[in-house]
C-alpha positions as CSV (number, residue, x, y, z in Angstrom):
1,X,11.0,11.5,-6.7
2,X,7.6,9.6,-7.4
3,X,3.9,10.8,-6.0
4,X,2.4,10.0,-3.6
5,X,0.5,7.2,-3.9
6,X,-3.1,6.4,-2.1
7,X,-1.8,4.0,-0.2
8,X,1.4,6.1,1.1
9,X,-1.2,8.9,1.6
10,X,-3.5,6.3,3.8
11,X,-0.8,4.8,5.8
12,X,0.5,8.3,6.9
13,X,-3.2,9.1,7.8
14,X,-3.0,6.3,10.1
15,X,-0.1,7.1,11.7
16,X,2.1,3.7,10.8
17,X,5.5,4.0,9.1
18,X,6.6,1.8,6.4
19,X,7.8,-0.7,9.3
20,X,4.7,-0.7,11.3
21,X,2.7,-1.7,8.4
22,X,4.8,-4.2,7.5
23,X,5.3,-5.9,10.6
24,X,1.5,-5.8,10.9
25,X,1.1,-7.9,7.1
26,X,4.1,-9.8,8.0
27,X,6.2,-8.9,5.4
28,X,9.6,-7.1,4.5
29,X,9.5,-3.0,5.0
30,X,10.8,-3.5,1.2
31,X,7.8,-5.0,-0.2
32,X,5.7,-2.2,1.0
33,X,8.0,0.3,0.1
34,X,8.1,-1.1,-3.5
35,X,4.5,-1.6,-3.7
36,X,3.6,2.2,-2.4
37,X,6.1,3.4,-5.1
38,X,4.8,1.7,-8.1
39,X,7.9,-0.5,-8.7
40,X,5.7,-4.0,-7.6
41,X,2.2,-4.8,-8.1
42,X,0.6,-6.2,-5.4
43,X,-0.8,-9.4,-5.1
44,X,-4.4,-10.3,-3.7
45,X,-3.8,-11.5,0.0
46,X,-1.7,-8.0,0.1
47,X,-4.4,-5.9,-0.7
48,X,-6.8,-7.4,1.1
49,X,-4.5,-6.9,4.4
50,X,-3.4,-3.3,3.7
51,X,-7.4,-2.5,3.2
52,X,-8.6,-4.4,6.2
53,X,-5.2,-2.4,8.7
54,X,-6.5,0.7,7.0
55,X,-9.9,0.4,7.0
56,X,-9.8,1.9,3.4
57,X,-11.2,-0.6,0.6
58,X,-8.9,-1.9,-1.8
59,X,-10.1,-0.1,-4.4
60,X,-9.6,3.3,-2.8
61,X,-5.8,2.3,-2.3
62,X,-4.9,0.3,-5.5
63,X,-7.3,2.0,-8.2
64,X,-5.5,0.8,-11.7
65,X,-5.6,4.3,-13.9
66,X,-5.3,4.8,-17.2
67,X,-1.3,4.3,-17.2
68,X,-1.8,1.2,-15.1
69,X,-3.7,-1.1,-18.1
């Protein structure tokens, strides 16, 4: 099992599933799931839509800790 990450925690805050939020950024319900568990980094134009849906900033969802670098 992996934590919960910020975005997982945001996009349940919202109310959208895995689905919803993709179909909203246009890509597969996989991406998203791989990116909210860790196993993908997102890329730029990614971010920049989850934040914007969200109304979270990207840094709030994709802060880089110490583990990250």
């Amino acid at each position: 099992m992996w934590p919960i990450s910020k975005l997982e925690i945001e996009r349940r805050r919202a109310g959208l599933t895995i689905k919803k939020l993709a179909e909203k950024l246009k890509v597969s319900n996989s991406l998203v799931c791989q990116i909210e568990k860790g196993a993908r980094k997102p890329y730029p134009k990614f971010k920049r839509g989850v934040a914007e849906i969200l109304g979270v900033p990207e840094e709030v969802l994709f802060e880089e800790t110490r583990s990250d670098v």
